[in-house]
Each structure stands twice: as C-alpha cells, then as structure tokens.
FILO-754824 format. One line per field, with one value per residue (C-alpha): y, z, x; residue number from 1. Coordinates in steps of 0.1 Angstrom, whole numbers, plus 5000, padded with zeros to 4 digits. Layout:
BEGIN
v = c(Y	...) .
w = c(Z	...) .
u = c(X	...) .
num = c(NUM	...) .
//
This chain:
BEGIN
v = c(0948	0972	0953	0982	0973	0991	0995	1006	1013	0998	1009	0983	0989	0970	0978	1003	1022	1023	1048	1030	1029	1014	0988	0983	0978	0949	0934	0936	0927	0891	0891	0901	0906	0915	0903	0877	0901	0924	0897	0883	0916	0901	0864	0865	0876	0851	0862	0845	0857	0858	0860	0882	0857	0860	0878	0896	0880	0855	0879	0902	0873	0862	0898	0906	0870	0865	0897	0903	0929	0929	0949	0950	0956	0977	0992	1028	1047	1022	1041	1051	1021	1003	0977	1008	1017	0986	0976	1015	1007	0976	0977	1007	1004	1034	1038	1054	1059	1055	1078	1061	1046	1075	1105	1087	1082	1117	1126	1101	1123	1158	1167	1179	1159	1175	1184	1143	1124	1091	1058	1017	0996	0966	0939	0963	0955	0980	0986	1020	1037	1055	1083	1082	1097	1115	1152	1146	1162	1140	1105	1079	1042	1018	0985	0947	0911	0917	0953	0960	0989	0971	0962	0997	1010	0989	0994	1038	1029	1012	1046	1067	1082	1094	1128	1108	1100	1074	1073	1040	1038	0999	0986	1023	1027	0992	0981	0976	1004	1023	1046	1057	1075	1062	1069	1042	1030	1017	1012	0985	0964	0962	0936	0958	0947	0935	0964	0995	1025	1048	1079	1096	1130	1147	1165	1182	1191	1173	1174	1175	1158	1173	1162	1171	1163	1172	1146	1151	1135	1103	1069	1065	1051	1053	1071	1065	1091	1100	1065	1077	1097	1138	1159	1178	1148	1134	1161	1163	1124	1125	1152	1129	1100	1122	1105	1109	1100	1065	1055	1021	1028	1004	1020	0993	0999	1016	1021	1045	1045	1083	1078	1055	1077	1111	1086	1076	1114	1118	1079	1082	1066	1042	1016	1016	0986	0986	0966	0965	0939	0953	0943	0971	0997	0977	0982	1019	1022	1005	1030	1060	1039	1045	1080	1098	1075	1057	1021	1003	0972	0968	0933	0918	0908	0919	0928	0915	0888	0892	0915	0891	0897	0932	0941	0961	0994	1032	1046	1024	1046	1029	1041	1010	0979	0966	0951	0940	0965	0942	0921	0947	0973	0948	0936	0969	0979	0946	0951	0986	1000	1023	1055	1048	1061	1047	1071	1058	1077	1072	1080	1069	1077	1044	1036	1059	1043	1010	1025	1041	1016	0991	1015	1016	0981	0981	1005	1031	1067	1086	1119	1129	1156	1163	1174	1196	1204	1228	1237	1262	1260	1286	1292	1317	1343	1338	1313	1289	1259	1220	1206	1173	1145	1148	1127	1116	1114	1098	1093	1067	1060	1040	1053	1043	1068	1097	1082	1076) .
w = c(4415	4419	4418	4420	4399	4369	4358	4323	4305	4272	4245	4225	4197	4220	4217	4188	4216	4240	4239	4224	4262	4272	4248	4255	4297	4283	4259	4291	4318	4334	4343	4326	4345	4330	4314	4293	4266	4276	4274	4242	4227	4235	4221	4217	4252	4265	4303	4331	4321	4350	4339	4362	4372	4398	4434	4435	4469	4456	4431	4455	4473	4447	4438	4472	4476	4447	4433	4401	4370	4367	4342	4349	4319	4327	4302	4299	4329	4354	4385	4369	4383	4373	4391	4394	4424	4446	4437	4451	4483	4488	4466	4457	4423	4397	4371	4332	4328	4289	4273	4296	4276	4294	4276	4243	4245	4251	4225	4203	4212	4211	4242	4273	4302	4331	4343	4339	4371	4362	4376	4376	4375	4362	4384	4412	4415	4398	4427	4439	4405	4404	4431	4423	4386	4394	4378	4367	4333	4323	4331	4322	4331	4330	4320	4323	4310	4335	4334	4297	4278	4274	4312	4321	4296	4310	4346	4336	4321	4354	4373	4343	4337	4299	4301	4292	4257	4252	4237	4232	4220	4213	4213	4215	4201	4181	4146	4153	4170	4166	4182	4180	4200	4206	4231	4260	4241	4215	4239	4260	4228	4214	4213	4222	4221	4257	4257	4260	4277	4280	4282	4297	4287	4303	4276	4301	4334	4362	4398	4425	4461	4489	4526	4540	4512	4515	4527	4502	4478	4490	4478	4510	4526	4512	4525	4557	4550	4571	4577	4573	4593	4595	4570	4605	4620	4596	4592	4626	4630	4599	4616	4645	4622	4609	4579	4557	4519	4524	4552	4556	4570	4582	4585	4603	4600	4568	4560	4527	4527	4533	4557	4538	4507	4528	4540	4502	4491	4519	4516	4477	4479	4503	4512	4527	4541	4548	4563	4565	4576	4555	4522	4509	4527	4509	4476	4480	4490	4465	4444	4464	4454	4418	4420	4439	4421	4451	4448	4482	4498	4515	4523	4540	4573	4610	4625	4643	4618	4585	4601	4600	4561	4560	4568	4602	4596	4607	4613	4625	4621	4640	4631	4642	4665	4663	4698	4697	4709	4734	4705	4684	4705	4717	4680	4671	4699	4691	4653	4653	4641	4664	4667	4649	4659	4666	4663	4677	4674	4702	4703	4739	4773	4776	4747	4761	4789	4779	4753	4775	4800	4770	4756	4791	4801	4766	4776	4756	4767	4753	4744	4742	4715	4722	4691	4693	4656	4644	4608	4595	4582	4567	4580	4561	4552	4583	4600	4626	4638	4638	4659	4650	4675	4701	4695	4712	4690	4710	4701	4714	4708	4728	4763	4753	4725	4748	4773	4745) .
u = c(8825	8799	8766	8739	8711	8699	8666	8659	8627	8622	8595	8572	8596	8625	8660	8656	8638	8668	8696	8732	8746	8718	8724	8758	8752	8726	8749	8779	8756	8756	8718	8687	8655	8624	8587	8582	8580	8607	8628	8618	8633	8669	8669	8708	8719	8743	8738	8715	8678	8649	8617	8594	8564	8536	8555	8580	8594	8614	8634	8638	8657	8676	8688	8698	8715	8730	8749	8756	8754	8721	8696	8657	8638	8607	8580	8576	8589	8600	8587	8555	8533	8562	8587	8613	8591	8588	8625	8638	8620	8639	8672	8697	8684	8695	8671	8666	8633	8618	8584	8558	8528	8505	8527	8527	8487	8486	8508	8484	8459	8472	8460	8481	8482	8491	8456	8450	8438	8460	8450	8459	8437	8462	8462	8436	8400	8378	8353	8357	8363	8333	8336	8376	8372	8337	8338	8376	8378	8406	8415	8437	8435	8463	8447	8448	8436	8406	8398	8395	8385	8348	8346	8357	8330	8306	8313	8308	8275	8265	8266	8254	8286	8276	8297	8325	8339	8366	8401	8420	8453	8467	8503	8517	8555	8552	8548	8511	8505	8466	8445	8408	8380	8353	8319	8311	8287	8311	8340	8315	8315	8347	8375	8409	8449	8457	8484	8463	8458	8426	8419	8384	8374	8348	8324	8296	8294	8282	8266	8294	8280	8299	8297	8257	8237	8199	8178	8158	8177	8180	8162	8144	8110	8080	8052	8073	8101	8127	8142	8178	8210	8195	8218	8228	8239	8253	8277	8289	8287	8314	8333	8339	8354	8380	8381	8410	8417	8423	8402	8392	8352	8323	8288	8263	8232	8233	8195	8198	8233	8237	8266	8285	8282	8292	8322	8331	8333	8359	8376	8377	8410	8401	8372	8342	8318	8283	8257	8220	8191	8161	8160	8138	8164	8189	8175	8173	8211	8221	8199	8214	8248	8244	8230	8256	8283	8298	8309	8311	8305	8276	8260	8228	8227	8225	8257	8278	8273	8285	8313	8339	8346	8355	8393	8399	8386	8402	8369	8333	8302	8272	8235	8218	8222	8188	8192	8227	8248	8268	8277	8284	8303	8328	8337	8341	8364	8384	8389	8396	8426	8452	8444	8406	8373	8337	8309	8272	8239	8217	8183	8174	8192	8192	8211	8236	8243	8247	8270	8292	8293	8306	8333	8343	8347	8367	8391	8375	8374	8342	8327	8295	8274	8236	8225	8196	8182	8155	8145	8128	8094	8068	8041	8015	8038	8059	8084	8084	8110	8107	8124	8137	8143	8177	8208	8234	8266	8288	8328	8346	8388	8416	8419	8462	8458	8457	8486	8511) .
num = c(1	2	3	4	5	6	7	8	9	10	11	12	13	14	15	16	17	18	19	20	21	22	23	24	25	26	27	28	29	30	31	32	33	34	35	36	37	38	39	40	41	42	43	44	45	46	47	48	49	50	51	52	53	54	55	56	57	58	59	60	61	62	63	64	65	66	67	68	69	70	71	72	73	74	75	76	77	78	79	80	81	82	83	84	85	86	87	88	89	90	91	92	93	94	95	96	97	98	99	100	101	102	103	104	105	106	107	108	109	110	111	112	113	114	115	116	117	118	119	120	121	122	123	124	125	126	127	128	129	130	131	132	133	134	135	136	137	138	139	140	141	142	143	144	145	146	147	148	149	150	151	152	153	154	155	156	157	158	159	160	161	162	163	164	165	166	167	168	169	170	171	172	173	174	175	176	177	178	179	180	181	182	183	184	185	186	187	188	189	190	191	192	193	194	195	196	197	198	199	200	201	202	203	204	205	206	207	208	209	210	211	212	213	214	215	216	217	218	219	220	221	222	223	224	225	226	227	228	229	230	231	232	233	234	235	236	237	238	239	240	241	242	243	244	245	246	247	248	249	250	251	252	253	254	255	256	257	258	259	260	261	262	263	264	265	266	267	268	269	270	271	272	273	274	275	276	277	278	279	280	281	282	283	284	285	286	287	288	289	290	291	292	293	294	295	296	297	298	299	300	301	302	303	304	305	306	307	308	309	310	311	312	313	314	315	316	317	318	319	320	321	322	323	324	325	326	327	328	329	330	331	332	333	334	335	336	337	338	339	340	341	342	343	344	345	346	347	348	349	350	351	352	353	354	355	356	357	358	359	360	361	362	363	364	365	366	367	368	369	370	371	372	373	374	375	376	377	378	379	380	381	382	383	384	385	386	387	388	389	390	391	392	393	394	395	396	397	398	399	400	401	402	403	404) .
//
C-alpha cells in the first residue's frame, strides 16, 4: 500500500477551492489531518479525522507509527509558513500547493509582489520587527489572535514608522471576504476578522543607518558627552564579532546603546540582549532604541547578574565591567556558543592584562588591536588632529576552534 502522505492546500471557500482529483483522494483517503476549520469543510468524510492542536510531536508520531492514506489539509500554499514545510523535513510528504493568502491579498490589491519583504508573525513574538521591515517598500505580515492588525499598527507608531500606509484584506477567497486601506492611524483602532493578512506600503523615503553611525547622533550625556563606544571603534569592535544575519548578540555595558544598535542592523534576523546599570544611560538607549528603529532587549542591572535570562549568545561584545571582570569573563567564556566571539574594550594596561590572563585560564586564545584614533579639527582656517583616547580591542574565541 503506498502510504506517502499528501498534503493539499485548501482555500477559505473549502472544497469548491480544490481541483476534482483533489476531491476524489479526500473522499478515498482513510485519514484526514488538518485545522479545526479545515476540517469542518468535510463533515461527511467517513475516514479517521485528526485535528491539528497545540505540537506537532505527537502527530508526527502517529503518522510515522501508524501508516495509512493519509491527506493533510493545509491553508494557502502548504510550504509557505505552512505545515508542508515542517512535515517535508521529517516525512516523504508530496504536496499540491493552493493560491496562498499573500498572492490573493496582492491580487486584492493590484499591486505586484515580488519586490515584497514577506514576514510571519503568527504564533512569533513581535519584538524585533522594527529594524526587520525598516526602509522595505513593501511588506506583508502574516497574522495571529495576538499580533493583530491594531497591535501591529500600534507597535509601527511606537518607532515613528508614519511612511507607511496600511492594507487589510479579511477572510480572503470566502463568502465574507473584504478588503480596505487604511493609514496606522486607523489601522491601530480597528476591530479586524482573525483571518487576515497585511500589507505595508512605504509612501516616503526614509533615513537608512548603516554600521559607524556618527556619534553625534546618539541620545547621550549631558553636558558630559562622549559617554559611549567611539564611531571608530565601534566599527572595528563589530568587525571582530563577525556578526551574521541571525546572530544571537549580548552587549554589557550598553551605556547609549550604540553597539547593540550597530549589532541589530547586522543581526536583523536575529536577537540581541543588552545590559546597563545607570538608569539615566538606560533612558537614553532606549531613546537611541526608538530613533534608529531597533527593538532589543536590554535590562537593568550589573552584569554578571541579570545574565542568566538571555539564551547563549554567538557573539558577546563587552564595553564595561564596572569592576567585575572575573565574574563576568568567566560566564561569558561558559555560555558562549562554538565557534562565537567575545570582543572587550580596554582602556587601561591593566585591564588588559587581567583580561588576557582570564581568557587564558578559560582556554581562550586572544588577539589584540591598539587603536590609535585622531580626528580632524579646524583650526582658524587650517587643520589640526585630536587625538582620542587608546583602546585595546581585544578578541577572544575557543583555543579548540583553531585545533579542529
């Protein structure tokens, strides 16, 4: 008997939206899998129904265990952020994909869509979103019960995100299907059909950030300025965590935030953690947060405490230690995944030392950049140099990295 596993995407319209042999394998098959409401569109069938609920472990078991002619029912296109793609990484699953609820908003809308940046946020927290969609000019976000159209509007408004106008399209391919634009404004208020998708369109320009923002433009100390990672150093401290797209990042010591904002222009598909002592610092990260349209964690407290919460990171960038390097260095070298890196700024040859000596007796190898920075400055009509203050950049990874 062959036993492979079919999975077929069905419209909101149910079986009038599937193809005759489609119908026919349903009608013949002797299991049906699939949502509550996917499975409400077949009251009659006389086979073994499962109703998809909570994890997907347990169905996976019973599929594997317990063989039989089975149909999965799957909205849309079942491999588009669908169950078609978890089932193909575990099962030898064929599947017959139906218009996905993302072309049919489009559609809805008149507008092409294959300059869109697409993105889930059903059943995904929505922390992050900001720097993900930032300058996109088209976007469309798969919803959920939690992240509604209003919470999505009201989460843009949060970071000033007004270039954006709204279109939500409700219970697309069904009786009760409807569609409308609408601004952020508008969006934030409404009531919306649980079964929606929206779609962002970018009506102006904005600022792009890219990695070594001016200093300049930082929330920072005040009259104290300067209270924050150097541009320069910055930059090349960045370089050294070799961040990728999805880079799990901790910045301690985050001050203004500059790093960890730098980090979540690289990390954009990722996470980043920060954490700070000062309240008042604090207050202008989280300022710094909203301006340059980064959404990360960052909590108060003085590391090594508070560390404890954030998952193990790829990449550690340490600005401060505020007397706790010991503490800090070894917790680091601990929760840090393979292959990761720790970057330190060091001000003091002392600092140095104690640093090395720690990612030493932690089987850490290390390398060192002195970082000598001048800036120009006029003077009358001419030029002269500042010179700001030395630091050491030091990099530290697995000694086993290099032996493998």
């Amino acid at each position: 008997m062959n036993t492979k596993i079919k999975v077929i995407g069905i419209g909101d319209d149910g079986e009038n939206s599937l193809l005759p042999l489609y119908q026919s394998w349903i009608k013949n098959s002797e299991r049906l899998v699939g949502g509550e409401r996917q499975l409400s569109f077949f009251p009659h069938y006389e086979g073994e129904k499962i109703t998809i609920q909570g994890g997907l472990s347990t169905l996976l078991t019973k599929l594997k265990e317990e063989p039989k002619d089975t149909i999965v029912l799957a909205s849309g296109d079942p491999l588009f952020y669908g169950i078609g793609r978890y089932l193909s990484t575990k099962l030898e699953i064929e599947t017959y994909p139906n218009i996905s609820s993302i072309q049919l908003a489009f559609a809805r809308l008149n507008e092409s869509w294959n300059d869109a940046y697409v993105i889930s946020l059903h059943g995904r927290k929505i922390q992050g979103f900001a720097q993900k969609i930032h300058g996109k000019k088209k976007v469309a976000i798969l919803t959920d019960k939690t992240n509604t159209p209003a919470t999505i509007a009201q989460y843009l408004l949060s970071f000033n995100m007004h270039e954006y106008t709204a279109f939500v399209a409700e219970n697309l391919g069904g009786e009760t299907e409807h569609y409308q634009s609408l601004t952020l404004e508008e969006m934030a208020t409404r009531e919306f059909s649980p079964l929606n998708v929206v779609i962002l369109q970018q009506m102006k320009e904005v600022k792009q950030w890219t990695i070594g923002i001016d200093d300049e433009e930082f929330y920072q100390r005040k009259p104290e300025k300067g209270l924050l990672t150097k541009k320069e150093i910055r930059t090349l401290s960045l370089s050294e965590l070799k961040l990728h797209e999805k880079s799990v990042v901790w910045d301690i010591g985050t001050c203004t935030g500059s790093v960890a904002i730098e980090a979540c222009l690289v990390a954009k598909e990722g996470q980043v953690f920060a954490i700070e002592k000062n309240t008042y610092d604090l207050e202008n990260c989280r300022q710094n947060m909203k301006k340059f349209r980064t959404d990360f964690t960052v909590v108060q407290g003085k590391a090594p405490e508070g560390l404890d919460v954030f998952p193990d990171p790829d990449s550690i960038f340490i600005g401060g230690t505020a007397g706790s390097m010991a503490d800090i260095i070894t917790l680091c070298c601990t929760r840090l995944k393979p292959n990761g890196r720790i970057v330190l700024n060091a001000v003091t040859i002392e600092n140095l030392a104690q640093a090395l000596e720690l990612f030493k007796s932690n089987s850490f190898e290390t390398k060192i950049t002195l970082a000598q920075v001048s800036r120009s400055k006029p003077i009358l009509n001419l030029t002269r140099f500042d010179a700001l203050n030395p630091i050491y950049i030091i990099t530290a990874k697995h000694i086993k990295e290099n032996e493998s």
